[in-house]
TIPA-468227 format. One record per atom (N, C-alpha, C): residue number from 1; residue in one letter; chain; atom name; x, y negated, z negated. Coordinates in pm, 1 decimal. Each point is the difference from the previous one (the first is absolute). Layout:
    i  aa  ch  at         X         Y         Z
  NUM   a   A  CA         X         Y         Z
...
% end
This chain:
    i  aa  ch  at         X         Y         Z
    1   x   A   N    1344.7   -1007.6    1962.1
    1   x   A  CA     -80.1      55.2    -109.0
    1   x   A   C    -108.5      88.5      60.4
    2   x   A   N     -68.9     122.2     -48.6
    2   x   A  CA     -71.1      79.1       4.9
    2   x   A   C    -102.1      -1.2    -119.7
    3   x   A   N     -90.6      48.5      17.9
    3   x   A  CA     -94.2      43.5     -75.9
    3   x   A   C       0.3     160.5     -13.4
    4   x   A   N     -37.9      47.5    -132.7
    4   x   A  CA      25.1     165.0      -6.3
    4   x   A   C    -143.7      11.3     -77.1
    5   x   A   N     -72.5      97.8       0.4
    5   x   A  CA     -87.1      62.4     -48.2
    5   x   A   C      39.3     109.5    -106.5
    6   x   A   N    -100.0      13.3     -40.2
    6   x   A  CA      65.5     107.6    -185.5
    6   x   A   C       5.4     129.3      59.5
    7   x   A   N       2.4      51.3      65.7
    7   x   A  CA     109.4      91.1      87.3
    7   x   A   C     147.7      15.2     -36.4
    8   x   A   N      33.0    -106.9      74.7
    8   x   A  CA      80.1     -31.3      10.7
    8   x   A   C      98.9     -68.1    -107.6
    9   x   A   N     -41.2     -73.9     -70.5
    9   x   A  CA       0.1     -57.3    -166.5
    9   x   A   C      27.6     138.3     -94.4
   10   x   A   N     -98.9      71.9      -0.6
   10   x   A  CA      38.8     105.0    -102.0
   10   x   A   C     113.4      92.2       9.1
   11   x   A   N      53.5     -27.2     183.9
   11   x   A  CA      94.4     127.7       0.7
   11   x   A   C     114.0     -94.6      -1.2
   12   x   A   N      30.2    -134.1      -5.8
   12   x   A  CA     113.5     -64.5     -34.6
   12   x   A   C      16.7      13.8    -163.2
   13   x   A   N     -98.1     -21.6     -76.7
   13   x   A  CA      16.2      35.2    -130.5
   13   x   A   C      26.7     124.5     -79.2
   14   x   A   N     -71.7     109.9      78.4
   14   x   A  CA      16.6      81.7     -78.3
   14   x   A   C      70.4     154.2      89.5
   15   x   A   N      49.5      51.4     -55.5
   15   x   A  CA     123.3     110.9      29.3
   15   x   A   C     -84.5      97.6      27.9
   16   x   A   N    -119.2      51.1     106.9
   16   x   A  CA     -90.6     102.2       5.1
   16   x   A   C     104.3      99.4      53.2
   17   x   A   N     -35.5     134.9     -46.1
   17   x   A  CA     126.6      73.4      54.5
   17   x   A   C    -136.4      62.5     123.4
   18   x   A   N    -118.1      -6.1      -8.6
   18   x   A  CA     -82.9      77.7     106.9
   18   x   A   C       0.2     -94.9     116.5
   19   x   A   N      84.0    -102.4      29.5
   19   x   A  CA     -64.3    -137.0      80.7
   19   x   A   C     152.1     -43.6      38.8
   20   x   A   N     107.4      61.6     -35.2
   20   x   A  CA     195.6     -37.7      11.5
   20   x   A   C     -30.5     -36.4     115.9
   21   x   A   N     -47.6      24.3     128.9
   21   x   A  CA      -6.8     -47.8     192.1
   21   x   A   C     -44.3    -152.9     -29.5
   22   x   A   N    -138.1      -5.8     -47.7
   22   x   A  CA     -17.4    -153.3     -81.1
   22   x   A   C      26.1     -96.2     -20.2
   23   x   A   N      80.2     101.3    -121.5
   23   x   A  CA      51.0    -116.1     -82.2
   23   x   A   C     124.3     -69.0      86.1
   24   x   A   N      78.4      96.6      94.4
   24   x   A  CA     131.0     -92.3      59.8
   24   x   A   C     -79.2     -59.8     106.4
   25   x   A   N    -107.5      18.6      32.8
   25   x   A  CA     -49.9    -103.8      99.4
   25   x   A   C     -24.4     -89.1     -55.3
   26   x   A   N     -52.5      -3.1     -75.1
   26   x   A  CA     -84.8    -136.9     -98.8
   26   x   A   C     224.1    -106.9     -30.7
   27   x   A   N      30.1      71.9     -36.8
   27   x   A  CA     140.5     -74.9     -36.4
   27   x   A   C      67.2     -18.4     141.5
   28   x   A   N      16.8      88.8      99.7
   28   x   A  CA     -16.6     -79.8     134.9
   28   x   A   C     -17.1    -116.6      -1.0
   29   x   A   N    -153.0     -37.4     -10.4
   29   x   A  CA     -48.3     -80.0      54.6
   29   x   A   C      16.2    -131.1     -57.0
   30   x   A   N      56.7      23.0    -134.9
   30   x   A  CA      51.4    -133.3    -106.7
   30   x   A   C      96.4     -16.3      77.2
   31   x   A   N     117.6     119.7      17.6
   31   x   A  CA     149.8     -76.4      72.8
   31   x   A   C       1.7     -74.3      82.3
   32   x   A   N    -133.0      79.8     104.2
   32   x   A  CA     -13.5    -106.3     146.7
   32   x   A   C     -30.0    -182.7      -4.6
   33   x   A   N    -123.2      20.7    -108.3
   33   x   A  CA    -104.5    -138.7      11.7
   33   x   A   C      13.2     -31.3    -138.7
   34   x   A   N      92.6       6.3     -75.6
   34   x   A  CA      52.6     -52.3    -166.9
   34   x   A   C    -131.4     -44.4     -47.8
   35   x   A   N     -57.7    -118.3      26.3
   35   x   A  CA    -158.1    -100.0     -52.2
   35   x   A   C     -92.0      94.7     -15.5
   36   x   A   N    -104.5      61.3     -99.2
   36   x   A  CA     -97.1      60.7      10.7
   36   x   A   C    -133.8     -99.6     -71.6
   37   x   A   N     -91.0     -18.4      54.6
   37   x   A  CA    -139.4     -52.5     -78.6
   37   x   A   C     -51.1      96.1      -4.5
   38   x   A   N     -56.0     -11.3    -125.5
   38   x   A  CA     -88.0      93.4     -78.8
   38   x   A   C    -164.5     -85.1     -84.7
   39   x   A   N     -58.7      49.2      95.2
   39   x   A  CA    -147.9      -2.3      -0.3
   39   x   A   C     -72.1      15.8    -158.8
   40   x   A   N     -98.5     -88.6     -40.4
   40   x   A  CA     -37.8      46.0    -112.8
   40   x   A   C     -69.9      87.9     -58.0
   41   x   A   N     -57.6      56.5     124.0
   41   x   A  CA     -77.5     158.2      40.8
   41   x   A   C      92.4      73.9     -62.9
   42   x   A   N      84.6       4.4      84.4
   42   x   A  CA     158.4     102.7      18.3
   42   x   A   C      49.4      16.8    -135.8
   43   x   A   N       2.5    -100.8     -79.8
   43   x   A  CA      54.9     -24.3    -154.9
   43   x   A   C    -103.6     125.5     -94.3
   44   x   A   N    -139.0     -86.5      61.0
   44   x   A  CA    -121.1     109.3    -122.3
   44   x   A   C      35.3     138.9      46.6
   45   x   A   N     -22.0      41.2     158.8
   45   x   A  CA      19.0     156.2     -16.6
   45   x   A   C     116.0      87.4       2.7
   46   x   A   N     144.2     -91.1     -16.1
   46   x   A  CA     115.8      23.6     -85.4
   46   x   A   C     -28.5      11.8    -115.2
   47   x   A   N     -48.8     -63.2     -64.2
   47   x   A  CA       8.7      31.8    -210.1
   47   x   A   C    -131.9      95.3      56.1
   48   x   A   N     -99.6       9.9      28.8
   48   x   A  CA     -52.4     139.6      12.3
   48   x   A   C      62.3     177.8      24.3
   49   x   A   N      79.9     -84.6      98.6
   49   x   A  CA      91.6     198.0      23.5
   49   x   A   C      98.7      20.5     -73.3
   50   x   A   N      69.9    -147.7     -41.2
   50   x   A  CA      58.8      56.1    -110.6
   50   x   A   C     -54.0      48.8    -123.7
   51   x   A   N     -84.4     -85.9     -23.8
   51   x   A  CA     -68.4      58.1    -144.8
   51   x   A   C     -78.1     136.5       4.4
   52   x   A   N     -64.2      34.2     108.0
   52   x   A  CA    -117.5     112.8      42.9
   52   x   A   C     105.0     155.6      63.7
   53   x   A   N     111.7    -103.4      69.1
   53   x   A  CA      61.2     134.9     137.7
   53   x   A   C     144.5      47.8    -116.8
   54   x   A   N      60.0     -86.8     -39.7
   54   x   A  CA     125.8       6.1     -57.5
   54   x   A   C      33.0     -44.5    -140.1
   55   x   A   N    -136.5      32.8     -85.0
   55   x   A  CA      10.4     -15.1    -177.0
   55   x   A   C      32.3    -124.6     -14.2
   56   x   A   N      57.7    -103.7      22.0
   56   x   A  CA     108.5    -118.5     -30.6
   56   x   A   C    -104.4     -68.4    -118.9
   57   x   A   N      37.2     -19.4    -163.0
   57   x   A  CA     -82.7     -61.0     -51.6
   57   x   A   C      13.3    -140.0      -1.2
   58   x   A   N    -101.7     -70.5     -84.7
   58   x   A  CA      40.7    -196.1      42.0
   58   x   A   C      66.8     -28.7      -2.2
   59   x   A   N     140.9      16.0     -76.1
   59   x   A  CA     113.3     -71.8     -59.5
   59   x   A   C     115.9      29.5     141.1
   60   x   A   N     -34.4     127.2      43.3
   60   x   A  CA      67.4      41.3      97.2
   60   x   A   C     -36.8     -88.1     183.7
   61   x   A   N    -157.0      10.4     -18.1
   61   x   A  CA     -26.6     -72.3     129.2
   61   x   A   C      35.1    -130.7      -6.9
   62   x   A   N     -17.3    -115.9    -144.2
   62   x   A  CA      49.0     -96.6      -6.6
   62   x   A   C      81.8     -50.1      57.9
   63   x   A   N      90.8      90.7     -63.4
   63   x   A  CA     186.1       7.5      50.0
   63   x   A   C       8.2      30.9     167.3
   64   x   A   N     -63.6      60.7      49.4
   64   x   A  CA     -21.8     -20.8     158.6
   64   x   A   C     -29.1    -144.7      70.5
   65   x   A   N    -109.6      12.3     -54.9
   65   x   A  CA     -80.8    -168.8      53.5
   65   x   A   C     127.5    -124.8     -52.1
   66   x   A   N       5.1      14.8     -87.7
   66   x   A  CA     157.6    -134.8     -41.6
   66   x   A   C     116.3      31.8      89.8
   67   x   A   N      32.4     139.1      19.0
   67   x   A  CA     135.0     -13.1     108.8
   67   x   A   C     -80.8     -48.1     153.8
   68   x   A   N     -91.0      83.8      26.5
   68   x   A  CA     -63.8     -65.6     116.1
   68   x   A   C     -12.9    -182.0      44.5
   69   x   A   N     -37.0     -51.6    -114.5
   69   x   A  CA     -20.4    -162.3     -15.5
   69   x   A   C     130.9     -69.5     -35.3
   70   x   A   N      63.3      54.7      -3.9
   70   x   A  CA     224.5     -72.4     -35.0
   70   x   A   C       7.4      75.8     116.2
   71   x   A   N      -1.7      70.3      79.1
   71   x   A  CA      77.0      60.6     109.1
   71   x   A   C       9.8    -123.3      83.1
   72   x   A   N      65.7     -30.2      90.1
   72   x   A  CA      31.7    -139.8      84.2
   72   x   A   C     -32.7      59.5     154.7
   73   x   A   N     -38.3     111.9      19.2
   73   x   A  CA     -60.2       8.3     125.7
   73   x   A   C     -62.2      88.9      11.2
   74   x   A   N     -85.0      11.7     -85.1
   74   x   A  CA    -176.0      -6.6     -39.7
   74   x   A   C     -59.5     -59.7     -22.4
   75   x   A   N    -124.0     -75.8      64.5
   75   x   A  CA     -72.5     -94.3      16.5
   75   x   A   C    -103.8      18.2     -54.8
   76   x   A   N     -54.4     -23.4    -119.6
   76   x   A  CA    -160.0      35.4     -38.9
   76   x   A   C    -123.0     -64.4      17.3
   77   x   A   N    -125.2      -4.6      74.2
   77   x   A  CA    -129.5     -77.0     -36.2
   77   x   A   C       5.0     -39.0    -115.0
   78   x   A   N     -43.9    -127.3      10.1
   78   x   A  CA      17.5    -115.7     -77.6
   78   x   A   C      96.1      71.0    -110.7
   79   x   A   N     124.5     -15.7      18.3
   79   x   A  CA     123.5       0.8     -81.3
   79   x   A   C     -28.0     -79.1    -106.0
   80   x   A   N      -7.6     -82.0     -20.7
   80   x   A  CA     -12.7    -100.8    -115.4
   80   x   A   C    -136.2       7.4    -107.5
   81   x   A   N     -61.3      73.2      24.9
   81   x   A  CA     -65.6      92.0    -106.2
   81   x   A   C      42.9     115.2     -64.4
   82   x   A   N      55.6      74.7      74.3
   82   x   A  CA      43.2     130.7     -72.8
   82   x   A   C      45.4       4.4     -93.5
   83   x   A   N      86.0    -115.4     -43.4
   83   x   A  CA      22.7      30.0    -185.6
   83   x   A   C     -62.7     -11.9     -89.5
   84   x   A   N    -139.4     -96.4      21.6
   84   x   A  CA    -106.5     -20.3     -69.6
   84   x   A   C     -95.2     134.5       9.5
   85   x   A   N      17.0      62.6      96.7
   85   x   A  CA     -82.7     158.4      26.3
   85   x   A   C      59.3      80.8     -88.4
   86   x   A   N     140.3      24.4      19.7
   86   x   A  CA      49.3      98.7     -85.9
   86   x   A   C      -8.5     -36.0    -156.1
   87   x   A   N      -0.9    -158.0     -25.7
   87   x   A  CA     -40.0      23.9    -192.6
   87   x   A   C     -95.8       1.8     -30.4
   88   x   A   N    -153.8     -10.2      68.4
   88   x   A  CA     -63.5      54.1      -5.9
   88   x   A   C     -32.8     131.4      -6.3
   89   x   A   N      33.4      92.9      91.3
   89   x   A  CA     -13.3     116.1      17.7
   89   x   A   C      88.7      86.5    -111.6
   90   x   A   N     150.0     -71.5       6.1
   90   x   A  CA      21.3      51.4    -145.2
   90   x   A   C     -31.3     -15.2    -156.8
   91   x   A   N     -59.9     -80.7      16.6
   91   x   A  CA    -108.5     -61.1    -131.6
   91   x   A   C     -99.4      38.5      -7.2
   92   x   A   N     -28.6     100.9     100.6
   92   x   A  CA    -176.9      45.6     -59.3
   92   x   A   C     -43.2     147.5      67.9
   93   x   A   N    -127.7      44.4      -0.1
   93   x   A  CA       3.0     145.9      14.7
   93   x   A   C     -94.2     -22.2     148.6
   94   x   A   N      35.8    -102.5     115.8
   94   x   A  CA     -75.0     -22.6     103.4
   94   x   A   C     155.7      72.0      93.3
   95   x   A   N    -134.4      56.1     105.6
   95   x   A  CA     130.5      43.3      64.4
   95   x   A   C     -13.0    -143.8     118.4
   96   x   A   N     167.8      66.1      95.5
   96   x   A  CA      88.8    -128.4     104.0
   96   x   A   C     -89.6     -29.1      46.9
   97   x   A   N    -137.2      54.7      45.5
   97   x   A  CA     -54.7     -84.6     139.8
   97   x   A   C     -94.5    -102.7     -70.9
   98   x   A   N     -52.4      46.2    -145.9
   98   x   A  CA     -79.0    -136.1     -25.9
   98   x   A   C      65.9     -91.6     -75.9
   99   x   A   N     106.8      22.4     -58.6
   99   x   A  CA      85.9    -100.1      11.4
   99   x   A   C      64.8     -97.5     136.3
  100   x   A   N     -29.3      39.8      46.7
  100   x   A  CA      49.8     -81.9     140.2
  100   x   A   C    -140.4     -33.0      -1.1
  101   x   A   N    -110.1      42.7      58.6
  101   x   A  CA    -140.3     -78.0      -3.8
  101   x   A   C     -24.6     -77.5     -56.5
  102   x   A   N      65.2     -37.6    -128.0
  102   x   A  CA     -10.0     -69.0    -112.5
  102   x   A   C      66.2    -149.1      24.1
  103   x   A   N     140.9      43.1      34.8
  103   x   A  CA      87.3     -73.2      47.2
  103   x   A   C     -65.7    -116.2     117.8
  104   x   A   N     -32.4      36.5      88.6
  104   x   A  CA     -60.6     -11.8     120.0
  104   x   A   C    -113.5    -102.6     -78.7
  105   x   A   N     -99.6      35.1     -43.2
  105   x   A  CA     -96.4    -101.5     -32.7
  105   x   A   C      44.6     -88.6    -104.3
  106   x   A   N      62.9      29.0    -119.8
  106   x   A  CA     100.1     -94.1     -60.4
  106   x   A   C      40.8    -132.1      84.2
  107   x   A   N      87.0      36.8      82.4
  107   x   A  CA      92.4     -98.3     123.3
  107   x   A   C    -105.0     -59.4      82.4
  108   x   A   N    -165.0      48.6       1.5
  108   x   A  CA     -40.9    -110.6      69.3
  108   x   A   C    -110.5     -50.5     -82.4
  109   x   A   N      16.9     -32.5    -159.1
  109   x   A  CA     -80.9       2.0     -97.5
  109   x   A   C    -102.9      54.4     -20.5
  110   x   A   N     -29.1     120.8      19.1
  110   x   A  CA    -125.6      64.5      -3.2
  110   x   A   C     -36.0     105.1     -95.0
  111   x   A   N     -76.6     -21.8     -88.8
  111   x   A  CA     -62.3     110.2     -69.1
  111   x   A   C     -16.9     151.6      53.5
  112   x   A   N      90.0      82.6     -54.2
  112   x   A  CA     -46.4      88.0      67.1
  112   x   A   C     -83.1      90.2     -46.4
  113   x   A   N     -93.7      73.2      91.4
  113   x   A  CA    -154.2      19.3     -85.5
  113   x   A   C       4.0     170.7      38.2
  114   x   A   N       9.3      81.4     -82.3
  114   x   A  CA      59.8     150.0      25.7
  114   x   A   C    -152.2     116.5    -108.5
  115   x   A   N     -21.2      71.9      18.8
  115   x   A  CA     -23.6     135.7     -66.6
  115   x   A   C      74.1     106.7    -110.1
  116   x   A   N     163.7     -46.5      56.2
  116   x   A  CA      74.8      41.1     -64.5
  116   x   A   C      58.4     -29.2    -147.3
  117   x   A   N     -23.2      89.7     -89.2
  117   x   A  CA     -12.6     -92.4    -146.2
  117   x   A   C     168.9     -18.5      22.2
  118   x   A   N      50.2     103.1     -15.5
  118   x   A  CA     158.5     -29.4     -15.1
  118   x   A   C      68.4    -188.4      48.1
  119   x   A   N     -44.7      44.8     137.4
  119   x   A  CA      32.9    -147.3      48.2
  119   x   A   C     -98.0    -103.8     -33.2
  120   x   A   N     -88.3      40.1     -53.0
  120   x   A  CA    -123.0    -134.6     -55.8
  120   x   A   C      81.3     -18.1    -181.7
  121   x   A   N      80.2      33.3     -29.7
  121   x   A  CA      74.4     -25.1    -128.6
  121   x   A   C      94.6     -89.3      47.7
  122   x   A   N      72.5     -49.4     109.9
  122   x   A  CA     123.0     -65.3      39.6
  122   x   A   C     -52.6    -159.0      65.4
  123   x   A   N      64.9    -124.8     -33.3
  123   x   A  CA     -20.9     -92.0      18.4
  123   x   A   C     -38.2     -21.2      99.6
  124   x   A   N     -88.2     -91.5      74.3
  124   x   A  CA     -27.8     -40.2     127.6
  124   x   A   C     -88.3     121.1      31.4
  125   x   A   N     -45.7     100.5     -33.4
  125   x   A  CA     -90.8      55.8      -7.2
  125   x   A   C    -153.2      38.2     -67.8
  126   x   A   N     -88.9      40.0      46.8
  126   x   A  CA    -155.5     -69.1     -91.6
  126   x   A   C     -77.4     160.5      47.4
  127   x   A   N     -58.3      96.7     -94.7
  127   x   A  CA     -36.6     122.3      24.4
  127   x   A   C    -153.2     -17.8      65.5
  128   x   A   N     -99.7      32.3     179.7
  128   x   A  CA     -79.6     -43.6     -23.5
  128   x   A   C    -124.9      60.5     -77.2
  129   x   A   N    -102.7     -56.7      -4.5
  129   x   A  CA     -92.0      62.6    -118.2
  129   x   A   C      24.9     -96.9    -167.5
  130   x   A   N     124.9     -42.0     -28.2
  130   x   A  CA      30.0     -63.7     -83.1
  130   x   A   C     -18.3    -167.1      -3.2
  131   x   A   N     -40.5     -59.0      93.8
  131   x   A  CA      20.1    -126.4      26.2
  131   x   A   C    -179.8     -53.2     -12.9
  132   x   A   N     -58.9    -110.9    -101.2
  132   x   A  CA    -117.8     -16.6       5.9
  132   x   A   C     -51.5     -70.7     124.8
  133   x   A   N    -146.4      43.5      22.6
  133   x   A  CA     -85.8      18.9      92.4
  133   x   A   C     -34.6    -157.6      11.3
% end
């Protein structure tokens, strides 16, 4: 097993025609070492380039992140959250990374205490400024 960075991640996913040298390296490197872990860093600034570099809207990145998490040799940080991330994230107007933040303090019971109204609307979350003194 290997570890890949979103480099490397984005050009297995996606068909860049400016990046084709890349992309067969990046698939190289699956043939060689099949196992890839994928970092939960790596995850947020994946749904970033896709969403920011390559249009992909939610329904579309979704559908990424679910084949990514059924793939059998792709390994995700803490795997066993990610489906609870994604119905979140598809349930509300927070984007992937504070849903995973969310996730994250959820799993170790923790209030999570944010600025962000969006994500201060979603369970296990508390907006601060809102909480009495």
């Amino acid at each position: 097993m290997i570890a890949i960075d979103t480099n490397v991640l984005v050009r297995l996913l996606v068909d860049d025609s400016n990046a084709t040298v890349q992309c067969e390296q990046a698939r190289n490197l699956v043939n060689i070492y099949c196992d890839l872990w994928v970092s939960k860093i790596v995850l947020v600034e994946t749904v970033w380039v896709l969403e920011s570099i390559y249009r992909l809207n939610k329904e579309q990145v979704i559908l990424v992140l679910e084949k990514l998490a059924e793939h059998p040799h792709v390994h995700l940080e803490n795997a066993e959250h990610i489906n609870s991330v994604l119905t979140v994230f598809s349930a509300s107007n927070a984007d992937f990374a504070d849903c995973l933040i969310l996730s994250d303090a959820q799993y170790r019971q923790l209030m999570l205490h944010t600025f962000d109204r969006k994500l201060a609307r979603l369970h296990g979350a508390k907006r601060v400024g809102d909480e009495a003194v």
